[in-house]
PDB file of N, CA, C and O in Angstrom:
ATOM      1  N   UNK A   1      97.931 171.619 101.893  1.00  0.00           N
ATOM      2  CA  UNK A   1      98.469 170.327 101.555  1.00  0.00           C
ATOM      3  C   UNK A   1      98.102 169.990 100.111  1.00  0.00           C
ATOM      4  O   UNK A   1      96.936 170.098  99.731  1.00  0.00           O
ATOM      5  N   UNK A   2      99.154 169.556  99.244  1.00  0.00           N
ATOM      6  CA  UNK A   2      99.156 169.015  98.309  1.00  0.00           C
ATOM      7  C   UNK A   2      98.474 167.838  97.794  1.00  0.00           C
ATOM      8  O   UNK A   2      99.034 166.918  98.390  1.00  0.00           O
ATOM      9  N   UNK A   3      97.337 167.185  96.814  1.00  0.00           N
ATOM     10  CA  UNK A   3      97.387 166.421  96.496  1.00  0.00           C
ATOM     11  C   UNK A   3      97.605 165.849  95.452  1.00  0.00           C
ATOM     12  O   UNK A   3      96.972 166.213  94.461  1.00  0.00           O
ATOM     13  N   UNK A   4      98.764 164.555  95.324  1.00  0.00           N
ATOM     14  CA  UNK A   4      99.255 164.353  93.946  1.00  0.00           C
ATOM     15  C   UNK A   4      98.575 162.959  93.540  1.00  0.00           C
ATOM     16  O   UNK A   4      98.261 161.932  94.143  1.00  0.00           O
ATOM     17  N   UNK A   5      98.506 163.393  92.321  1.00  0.00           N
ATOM     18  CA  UNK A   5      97.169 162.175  91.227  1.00  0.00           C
ATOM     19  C   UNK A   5      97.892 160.903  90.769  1.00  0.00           C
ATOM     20  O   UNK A   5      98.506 160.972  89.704  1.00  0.00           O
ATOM     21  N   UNK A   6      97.889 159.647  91.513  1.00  0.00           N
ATOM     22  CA  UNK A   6      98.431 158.727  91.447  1.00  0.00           C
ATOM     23  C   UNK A   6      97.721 158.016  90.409  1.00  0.00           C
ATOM     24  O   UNK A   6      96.552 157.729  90.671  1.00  0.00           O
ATOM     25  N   UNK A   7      98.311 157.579  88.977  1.00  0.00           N
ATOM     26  CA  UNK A   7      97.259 156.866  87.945  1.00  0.00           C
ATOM     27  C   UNK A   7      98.100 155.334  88.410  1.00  0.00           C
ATOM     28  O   UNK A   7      99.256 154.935  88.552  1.00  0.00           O
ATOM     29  N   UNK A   8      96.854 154.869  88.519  1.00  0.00           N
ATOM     30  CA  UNK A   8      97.004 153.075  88.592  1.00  0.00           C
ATOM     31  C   UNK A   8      96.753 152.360  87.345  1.00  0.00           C
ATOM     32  O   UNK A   8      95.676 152.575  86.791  1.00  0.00           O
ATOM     33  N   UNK A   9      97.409 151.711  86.926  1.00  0.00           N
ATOM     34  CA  UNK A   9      97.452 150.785  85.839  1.00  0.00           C
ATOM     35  C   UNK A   9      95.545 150.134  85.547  1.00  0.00           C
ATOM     36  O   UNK A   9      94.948 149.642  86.505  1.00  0.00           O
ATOM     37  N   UNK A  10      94.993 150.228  84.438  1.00  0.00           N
ATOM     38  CA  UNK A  10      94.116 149.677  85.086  1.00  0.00           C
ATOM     39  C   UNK A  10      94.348 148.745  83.814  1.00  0.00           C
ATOM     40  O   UNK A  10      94.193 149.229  82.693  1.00  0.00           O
ATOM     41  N   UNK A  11      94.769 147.236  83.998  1.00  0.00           N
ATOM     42  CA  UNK A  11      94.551 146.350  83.494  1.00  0.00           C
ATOM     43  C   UNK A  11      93.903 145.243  83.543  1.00  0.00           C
ATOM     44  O   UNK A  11      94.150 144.715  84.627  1.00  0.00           O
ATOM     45  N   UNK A  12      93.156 144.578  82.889  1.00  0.00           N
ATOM     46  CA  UNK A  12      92.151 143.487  82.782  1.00  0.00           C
ATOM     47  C   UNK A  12      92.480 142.469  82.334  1.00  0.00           C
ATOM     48  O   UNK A  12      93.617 142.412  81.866  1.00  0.00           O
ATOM     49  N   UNK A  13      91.708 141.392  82.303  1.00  0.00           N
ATOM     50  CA  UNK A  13      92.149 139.540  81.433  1.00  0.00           C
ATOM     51  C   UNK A  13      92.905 139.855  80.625  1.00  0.00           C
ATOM     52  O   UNK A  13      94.114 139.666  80.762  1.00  0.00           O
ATOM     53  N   UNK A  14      92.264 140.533  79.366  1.00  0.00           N
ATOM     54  CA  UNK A  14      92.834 140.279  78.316  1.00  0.00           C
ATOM     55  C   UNK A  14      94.040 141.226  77.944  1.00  0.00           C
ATOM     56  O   UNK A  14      94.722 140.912  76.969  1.00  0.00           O
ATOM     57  N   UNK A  15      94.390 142.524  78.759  1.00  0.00           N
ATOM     58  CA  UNK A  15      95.972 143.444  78.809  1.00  0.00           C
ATOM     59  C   UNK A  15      96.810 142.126  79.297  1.00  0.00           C
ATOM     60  O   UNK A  15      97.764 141.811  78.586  1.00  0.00           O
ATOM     61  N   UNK A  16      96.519 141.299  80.498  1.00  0.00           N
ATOM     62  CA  UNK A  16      97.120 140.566  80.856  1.00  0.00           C
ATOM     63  C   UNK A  16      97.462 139.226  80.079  1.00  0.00           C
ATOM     64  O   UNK A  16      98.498 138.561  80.073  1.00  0.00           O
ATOM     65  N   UNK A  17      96.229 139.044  79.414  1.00  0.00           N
ATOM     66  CA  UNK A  17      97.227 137.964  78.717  1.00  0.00           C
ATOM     67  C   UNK A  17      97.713 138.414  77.304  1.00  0.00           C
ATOM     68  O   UNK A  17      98.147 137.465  76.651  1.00  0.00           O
ATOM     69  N   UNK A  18      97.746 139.477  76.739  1.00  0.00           N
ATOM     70  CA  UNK A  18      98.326 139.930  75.793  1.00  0.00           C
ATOM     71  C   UNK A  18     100.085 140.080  76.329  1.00  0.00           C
ATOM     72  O   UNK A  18     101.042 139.574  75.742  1.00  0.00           O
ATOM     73  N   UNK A  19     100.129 140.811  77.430  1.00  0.00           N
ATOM     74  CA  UNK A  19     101.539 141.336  78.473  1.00  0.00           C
ATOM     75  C   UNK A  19     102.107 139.295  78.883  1.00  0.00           C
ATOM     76  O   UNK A  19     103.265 138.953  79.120  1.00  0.00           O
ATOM     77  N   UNK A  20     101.175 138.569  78.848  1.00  0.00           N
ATOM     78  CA  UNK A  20     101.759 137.082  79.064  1.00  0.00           C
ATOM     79  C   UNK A  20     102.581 136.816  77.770  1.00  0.00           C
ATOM     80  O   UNK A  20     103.809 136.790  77.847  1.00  0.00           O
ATOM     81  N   UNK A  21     101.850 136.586  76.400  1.00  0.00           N
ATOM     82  CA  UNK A  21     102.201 136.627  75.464  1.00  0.00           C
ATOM     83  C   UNK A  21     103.736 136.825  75.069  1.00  0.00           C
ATOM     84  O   UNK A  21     104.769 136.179  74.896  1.00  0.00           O
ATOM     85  N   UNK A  22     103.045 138.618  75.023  1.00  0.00           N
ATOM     86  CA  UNK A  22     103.927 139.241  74.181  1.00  0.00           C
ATOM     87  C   UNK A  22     105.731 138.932  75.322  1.00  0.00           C
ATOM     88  O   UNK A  22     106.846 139.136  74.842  1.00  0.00           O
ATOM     89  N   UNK A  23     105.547 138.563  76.410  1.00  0.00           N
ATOM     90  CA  UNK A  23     106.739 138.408  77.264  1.00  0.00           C
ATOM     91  C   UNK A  23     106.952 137.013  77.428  1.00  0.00           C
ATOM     92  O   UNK A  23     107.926 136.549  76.835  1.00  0.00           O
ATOM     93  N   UNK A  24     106.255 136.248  78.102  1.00  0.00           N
ATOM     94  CA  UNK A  24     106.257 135.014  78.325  1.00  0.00           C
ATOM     95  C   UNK A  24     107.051 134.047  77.385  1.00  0.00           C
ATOM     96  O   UNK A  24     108.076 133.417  77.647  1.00  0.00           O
ATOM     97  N   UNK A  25     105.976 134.105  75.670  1.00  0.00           N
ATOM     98  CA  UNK A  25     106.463 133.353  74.767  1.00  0.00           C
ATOM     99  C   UNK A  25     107.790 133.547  74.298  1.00  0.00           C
ATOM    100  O   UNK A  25     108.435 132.535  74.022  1.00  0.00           O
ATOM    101  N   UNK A  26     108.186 134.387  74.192  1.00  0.00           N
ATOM    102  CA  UNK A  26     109.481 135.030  74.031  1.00  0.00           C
ATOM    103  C   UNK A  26     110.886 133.981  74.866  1.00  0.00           C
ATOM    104  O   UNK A  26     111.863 133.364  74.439  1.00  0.00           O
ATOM    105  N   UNK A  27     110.254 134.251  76.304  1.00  0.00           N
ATOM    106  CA  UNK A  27     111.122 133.866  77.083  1.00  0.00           C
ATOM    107  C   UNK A  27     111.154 132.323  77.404  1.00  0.00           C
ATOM    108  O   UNK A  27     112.049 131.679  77.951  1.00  0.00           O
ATOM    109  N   UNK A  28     109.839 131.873  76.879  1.00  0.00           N
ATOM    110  CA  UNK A  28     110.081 130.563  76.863  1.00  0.00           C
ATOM    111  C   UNK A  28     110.967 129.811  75.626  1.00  0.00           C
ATOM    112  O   UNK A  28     111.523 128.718  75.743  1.00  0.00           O
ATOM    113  N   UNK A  29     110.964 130.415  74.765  1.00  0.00           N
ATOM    114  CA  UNK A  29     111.916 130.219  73.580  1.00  0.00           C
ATOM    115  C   UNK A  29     113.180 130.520  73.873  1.00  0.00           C
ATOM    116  O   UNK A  29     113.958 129.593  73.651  1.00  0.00           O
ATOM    117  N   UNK A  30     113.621 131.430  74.267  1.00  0.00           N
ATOM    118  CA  UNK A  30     115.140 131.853  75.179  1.00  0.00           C
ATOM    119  C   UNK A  30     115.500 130.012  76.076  1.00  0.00           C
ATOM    120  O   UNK A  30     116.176 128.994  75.932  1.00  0.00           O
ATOM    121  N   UNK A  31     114.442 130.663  77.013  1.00  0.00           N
ATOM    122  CA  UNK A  31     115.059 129.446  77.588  1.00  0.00           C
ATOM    123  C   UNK A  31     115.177 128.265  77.054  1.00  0.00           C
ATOM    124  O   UNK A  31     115.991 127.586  77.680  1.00  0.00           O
ATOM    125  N   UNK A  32     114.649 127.659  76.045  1.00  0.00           N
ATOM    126  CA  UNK A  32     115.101 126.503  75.146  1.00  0.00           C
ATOM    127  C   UNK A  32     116.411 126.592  74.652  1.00  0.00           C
ATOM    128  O   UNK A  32     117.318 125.866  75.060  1.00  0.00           O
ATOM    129  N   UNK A  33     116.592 127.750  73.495  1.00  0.00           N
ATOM    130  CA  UNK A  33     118.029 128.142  73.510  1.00  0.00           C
ATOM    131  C   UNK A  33     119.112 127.934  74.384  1.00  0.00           C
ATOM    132  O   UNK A  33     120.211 127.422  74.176  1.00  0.00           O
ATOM    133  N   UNK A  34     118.438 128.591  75.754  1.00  0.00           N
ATOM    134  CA  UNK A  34     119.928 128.149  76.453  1.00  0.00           C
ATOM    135  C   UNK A  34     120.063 127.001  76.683  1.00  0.00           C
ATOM    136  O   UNK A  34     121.127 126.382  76.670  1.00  0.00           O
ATOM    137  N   UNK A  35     118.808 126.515  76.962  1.00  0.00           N
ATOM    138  CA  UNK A  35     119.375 124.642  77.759  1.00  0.00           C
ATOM    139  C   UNK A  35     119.785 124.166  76.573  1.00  0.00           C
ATOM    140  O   UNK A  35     120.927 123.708  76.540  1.00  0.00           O
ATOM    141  N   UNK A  36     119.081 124.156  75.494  1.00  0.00           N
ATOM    142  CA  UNK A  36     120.100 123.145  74.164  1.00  0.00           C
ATOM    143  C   UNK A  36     121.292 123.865  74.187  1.00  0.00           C
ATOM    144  O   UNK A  36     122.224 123.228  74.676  1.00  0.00           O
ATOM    145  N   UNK A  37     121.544 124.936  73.830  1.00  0.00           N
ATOM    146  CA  UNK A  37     123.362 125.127  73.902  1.00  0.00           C
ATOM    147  C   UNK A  37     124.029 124.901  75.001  1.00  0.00           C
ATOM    148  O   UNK A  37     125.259 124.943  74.959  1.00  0.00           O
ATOM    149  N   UNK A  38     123.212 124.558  76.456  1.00  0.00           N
ATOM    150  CA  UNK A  38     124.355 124.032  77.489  1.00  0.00           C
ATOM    151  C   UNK A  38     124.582 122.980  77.195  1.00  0.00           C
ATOM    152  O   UNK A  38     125.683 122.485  77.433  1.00  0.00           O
ATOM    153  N   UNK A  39     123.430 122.197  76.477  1.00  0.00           N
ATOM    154  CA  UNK A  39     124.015 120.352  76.771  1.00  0.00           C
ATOM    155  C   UNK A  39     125.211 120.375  75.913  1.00  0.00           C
ATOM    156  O   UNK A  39     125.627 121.273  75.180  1.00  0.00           O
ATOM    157  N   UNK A  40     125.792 118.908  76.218  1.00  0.00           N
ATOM    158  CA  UNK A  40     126.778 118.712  75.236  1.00  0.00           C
ATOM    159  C   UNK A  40     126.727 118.140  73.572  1.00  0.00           C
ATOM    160  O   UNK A  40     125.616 118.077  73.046  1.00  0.00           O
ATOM    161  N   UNK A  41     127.524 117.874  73.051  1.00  0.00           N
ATOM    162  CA  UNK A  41     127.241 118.004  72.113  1.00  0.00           C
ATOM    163  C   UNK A  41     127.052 116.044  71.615  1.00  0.00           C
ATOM    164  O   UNK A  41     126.361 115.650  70.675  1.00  0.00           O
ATOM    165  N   UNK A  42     127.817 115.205  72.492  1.00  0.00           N
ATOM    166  CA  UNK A  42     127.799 114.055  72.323  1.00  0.00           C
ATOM    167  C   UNK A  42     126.738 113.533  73.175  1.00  0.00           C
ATOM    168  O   UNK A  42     126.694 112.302  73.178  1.00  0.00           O
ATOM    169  N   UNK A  43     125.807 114.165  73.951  1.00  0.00           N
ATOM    170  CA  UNK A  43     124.289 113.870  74.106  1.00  0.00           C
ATOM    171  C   UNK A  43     123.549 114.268  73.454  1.00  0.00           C
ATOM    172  O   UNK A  43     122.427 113.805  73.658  1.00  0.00           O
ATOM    173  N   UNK A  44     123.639 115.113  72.535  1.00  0.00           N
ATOM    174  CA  UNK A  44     122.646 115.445  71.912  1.00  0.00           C
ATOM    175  C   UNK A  44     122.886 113.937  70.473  1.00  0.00           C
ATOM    176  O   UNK A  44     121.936 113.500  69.823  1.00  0.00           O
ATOM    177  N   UNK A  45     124.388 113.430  70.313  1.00  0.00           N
ATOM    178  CA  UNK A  45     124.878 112.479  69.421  1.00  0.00           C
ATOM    179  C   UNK A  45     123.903 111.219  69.689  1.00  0.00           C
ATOM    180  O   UNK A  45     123.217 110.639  68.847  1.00  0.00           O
ATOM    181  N   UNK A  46     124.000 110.966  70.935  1.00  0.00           N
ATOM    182  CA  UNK A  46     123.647 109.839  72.255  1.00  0.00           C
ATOM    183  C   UNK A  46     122.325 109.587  71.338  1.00  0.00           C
ATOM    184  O   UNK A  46     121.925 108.583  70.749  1.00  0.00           O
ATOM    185  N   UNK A  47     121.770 111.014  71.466  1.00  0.00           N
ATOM    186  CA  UNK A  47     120.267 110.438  71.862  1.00  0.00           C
ATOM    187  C   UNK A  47     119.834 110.746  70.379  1.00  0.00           C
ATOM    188  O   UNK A  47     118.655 110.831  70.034  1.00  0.00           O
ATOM    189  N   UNK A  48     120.977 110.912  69.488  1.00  0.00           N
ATOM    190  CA  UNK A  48     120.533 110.710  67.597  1.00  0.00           C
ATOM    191  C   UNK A  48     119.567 112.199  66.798  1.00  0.00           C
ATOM    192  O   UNK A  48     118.809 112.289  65.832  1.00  0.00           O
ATOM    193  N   UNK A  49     120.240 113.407  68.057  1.00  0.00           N
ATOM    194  CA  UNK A  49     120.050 114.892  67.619  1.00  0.00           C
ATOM    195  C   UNK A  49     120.702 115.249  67.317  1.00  0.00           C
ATOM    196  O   UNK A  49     121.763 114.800  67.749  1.00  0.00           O
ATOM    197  N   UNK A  50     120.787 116.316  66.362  1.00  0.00           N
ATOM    198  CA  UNK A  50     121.858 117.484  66.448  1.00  0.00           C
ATOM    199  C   UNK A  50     121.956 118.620  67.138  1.00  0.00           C
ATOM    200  O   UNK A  50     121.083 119.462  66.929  1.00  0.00           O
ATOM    201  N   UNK A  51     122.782 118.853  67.892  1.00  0.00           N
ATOM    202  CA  UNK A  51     122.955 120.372  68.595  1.00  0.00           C
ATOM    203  C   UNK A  51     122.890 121.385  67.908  1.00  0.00           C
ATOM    204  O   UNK A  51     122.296 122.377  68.331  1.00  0.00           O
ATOM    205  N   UNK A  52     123.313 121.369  67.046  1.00  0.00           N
ATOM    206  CA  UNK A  52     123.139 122.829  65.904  1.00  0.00           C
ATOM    207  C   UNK A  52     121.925 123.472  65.259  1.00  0.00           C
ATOM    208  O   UNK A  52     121.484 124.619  65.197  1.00  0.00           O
ATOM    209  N   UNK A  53     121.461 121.956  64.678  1.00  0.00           N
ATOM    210  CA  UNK A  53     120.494 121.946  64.154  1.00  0.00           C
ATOM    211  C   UNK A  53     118.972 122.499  65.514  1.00  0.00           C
ATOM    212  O   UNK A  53     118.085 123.329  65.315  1.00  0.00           O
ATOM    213  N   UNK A  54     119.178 121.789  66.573  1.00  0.00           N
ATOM    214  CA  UNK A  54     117.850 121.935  67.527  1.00  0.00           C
ATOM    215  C   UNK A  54     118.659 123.742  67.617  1.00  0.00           C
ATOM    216  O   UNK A  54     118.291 124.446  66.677  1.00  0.00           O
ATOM    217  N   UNK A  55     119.374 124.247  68.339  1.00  0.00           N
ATOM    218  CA  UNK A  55     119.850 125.633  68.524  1.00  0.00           C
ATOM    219  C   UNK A  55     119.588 126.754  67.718  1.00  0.00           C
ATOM    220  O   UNK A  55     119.210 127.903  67.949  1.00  0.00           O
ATOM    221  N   UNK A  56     119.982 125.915  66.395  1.00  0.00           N
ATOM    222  CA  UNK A  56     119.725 126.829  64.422  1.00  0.00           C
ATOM    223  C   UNK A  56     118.338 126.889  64.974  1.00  0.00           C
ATOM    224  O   UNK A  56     118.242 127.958  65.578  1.00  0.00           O
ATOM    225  N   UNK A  57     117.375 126.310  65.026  1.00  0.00           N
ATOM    226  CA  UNK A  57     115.704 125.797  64.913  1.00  0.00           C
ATOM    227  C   UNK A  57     115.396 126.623  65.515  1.00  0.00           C
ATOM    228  O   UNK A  57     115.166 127.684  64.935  1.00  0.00           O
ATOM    229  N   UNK A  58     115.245 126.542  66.941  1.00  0.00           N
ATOM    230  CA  UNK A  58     115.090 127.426  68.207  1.00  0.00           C
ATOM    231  C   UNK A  58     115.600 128.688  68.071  1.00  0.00           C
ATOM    232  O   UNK A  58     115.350 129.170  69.176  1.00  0.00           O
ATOM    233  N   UNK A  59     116.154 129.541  67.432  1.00  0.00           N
ATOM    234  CA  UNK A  59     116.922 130.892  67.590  1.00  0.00           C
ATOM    235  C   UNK A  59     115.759 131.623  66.165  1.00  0.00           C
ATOM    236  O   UNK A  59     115.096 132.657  66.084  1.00  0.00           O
ATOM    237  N   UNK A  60     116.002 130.405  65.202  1.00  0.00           N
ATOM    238  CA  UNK A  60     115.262 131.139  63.888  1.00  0.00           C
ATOM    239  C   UNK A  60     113.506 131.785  64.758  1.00  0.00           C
ATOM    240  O   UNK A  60     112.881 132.843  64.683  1.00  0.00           O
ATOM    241  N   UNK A  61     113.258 130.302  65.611  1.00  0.00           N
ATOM    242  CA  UNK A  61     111.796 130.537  66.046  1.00  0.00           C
ATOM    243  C   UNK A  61     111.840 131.414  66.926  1.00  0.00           C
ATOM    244  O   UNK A  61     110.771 131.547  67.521  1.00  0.00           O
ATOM    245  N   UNK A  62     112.656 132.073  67.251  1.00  0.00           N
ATOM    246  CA  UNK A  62     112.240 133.473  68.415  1.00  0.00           C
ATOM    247  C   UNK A  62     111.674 134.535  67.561  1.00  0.00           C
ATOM    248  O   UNK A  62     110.905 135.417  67.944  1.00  0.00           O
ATOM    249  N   UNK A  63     112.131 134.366  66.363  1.00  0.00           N
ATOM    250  CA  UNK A  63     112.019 135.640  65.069  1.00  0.00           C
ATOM    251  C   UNK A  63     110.304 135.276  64.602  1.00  0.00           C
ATOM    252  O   UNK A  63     109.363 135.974  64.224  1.00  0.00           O
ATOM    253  N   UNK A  64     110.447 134.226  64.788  1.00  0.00           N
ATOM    254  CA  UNK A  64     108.481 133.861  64.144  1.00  0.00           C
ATOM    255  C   UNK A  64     108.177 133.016  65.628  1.00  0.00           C
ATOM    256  O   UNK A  64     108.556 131.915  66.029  1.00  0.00           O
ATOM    257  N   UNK A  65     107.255 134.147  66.270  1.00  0.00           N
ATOM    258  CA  UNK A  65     107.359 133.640  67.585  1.00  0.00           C
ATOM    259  C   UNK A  65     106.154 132.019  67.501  1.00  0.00           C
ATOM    260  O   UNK A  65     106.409 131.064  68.234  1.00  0.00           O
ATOM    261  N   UNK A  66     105.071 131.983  66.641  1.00  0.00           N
ATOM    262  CA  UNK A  66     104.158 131.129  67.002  1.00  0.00           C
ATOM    263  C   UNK A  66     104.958 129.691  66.406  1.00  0.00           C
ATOM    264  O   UNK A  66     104.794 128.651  67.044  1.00  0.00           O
ATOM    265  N   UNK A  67     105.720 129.686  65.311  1.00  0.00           N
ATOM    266  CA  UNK A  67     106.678 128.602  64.874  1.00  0.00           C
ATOM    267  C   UNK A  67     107.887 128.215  65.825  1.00  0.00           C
ATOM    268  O   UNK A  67     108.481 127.137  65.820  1.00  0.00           O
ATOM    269  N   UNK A  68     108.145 129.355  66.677  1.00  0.00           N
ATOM    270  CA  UNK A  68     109.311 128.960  67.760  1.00  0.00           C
ATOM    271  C   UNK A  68     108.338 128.386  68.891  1.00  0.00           C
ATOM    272  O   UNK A  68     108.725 127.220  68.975  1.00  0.00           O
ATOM    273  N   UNK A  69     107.601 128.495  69.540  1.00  0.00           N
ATOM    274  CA  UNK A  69     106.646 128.109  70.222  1.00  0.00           C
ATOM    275  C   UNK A  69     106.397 126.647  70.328  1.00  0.00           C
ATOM    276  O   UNK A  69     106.279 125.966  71.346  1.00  0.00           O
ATOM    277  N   UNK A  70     106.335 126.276  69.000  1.00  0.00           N
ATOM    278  CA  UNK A  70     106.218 124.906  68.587  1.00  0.00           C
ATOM    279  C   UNK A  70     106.922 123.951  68.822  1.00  0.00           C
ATOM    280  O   UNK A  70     106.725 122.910  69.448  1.00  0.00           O
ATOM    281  N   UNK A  71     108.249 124.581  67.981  1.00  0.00           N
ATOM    282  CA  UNK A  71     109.595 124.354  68.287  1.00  0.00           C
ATOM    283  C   UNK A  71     110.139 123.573  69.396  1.00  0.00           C
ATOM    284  O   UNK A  71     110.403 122.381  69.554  1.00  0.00           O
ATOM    285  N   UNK A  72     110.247 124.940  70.324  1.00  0.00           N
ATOM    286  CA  UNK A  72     110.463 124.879  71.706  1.00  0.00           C
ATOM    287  C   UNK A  72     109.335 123.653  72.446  1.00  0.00           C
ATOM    288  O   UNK A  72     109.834 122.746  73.112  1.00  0.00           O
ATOM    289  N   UNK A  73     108.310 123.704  72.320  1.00  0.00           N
ATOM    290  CA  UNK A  73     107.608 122.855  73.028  1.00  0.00           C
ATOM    291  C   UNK A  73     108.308 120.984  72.490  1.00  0.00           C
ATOM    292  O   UNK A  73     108.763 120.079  73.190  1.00  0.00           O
ATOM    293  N   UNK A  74     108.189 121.037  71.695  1.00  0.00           N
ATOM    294  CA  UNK A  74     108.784 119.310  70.964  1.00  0.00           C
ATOM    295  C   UNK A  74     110.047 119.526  71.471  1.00  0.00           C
ATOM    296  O   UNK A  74     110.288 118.523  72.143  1.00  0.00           O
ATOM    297  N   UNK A  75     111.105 120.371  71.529  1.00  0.00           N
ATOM    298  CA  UNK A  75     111.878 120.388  72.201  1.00  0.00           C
ATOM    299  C   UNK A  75     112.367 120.129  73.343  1.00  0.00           C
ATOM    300  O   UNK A  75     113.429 119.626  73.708  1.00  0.00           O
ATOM    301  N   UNK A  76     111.204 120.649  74.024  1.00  0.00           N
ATOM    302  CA  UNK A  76     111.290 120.577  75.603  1.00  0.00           C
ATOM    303  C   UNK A  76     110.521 119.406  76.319  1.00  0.00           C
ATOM    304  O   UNK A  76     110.576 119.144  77.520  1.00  0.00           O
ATOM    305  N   UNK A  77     109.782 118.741  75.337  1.00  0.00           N
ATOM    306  CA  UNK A  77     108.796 117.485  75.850  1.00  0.00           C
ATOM    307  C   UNK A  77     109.251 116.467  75.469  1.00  0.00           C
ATOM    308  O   UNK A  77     109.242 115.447  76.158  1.00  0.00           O
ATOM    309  N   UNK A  78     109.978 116.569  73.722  1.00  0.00           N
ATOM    310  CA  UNK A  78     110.826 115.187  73.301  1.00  0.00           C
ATOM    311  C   UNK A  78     112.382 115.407  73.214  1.00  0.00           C
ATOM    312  O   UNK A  78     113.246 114.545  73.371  1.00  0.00           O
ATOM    313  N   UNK A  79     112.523 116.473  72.988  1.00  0.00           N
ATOM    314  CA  UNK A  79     113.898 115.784  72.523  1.00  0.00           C
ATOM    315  C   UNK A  79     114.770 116.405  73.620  1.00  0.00           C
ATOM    316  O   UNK A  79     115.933 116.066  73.399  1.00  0.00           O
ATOM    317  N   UNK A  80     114.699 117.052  74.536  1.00  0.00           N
ATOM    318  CA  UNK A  80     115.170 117.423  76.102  1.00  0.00           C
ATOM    319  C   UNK A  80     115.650 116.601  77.185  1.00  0.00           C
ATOM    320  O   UNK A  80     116.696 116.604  77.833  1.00  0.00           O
ATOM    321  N   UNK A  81     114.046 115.521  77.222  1.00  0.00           N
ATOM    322  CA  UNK A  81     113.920 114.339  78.014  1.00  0.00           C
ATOM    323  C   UNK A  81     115.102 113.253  77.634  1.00  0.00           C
ATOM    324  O   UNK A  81     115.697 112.763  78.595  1.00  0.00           O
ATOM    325  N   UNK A  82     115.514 112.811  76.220  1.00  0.00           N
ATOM    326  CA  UNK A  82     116.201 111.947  75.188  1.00  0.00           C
ATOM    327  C   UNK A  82     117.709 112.497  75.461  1.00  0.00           C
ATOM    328  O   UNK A  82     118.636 111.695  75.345  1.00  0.00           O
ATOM    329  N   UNK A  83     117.993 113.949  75.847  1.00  0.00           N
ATOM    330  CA  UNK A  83     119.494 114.111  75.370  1.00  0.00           C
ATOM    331  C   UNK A  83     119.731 113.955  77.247  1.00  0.00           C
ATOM    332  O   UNK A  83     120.709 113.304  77.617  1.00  0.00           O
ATOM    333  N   UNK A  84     118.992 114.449  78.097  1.00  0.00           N
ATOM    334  CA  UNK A  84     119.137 114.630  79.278  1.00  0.00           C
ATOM    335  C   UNK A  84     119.603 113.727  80.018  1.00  0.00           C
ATOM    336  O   UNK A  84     120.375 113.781  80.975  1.00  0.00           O
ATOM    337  N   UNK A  85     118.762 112.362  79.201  1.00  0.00           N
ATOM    338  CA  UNK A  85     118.985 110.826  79.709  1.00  0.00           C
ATOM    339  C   UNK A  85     120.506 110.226  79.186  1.00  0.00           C
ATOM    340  O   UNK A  85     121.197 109.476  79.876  1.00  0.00           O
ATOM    341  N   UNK A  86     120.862 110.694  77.878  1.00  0.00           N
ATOM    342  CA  UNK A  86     122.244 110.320  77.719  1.00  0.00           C
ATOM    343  C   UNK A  86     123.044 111.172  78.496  1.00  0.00           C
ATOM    344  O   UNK A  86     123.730 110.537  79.297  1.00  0.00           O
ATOM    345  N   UNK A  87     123.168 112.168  78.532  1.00  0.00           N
ATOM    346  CA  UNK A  87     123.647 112.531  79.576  1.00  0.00           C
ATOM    347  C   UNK A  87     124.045 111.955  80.688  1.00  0.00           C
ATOM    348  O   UNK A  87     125.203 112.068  81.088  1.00  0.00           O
ATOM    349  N   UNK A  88     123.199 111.324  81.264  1.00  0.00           N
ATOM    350  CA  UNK A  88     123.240 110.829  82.723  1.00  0.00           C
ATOM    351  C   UNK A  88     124.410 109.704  82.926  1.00  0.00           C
ATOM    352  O   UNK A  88     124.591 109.193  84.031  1.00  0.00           O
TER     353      UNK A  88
END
């Protein structure tokens, strides 16, 4: 009988939060992107944003991830809440 040498990943805290990082932040910037380009464009008017401008912002910051980060967060805490509500 054969035995075959199964290597297990061996990762720790800090592989893991490097693998959070390097994936996570990324994708949390994506997803800003998309929700500002779903809204419309006369809520983003509503609530005294620009759509282009938050979208332009957010796309540049995927490229400089710790400035998109930023971005995305004021995004998603202020000016998200503001277009969401005209919306309604």
């Amino acid at each position: 009988m054969r035995r075959y040498h199964r290597e297990v990943l061996n990762l720790g805290a800090p592989e893991l939060l490097i693998i959070l990082f390097v994936v996570g932040l990324p994708l949390l910037i994506i997803f800003g992107i998309v929700d500002a380009a779903k809204r419309s464009t006369r809520a983003f008017d509503l609530a005294g944003q620009s759509k282009t401008l938050w979208v332009a912002l957010l796309a540049v910051g995927l490229l400089a991830t710790p400035v998109g980060v930023v971005l995305t967060l004021v995004y998603l805490l202020s000016i998200r809440p503001r277009v969401a509500a005209a919306e309604a």
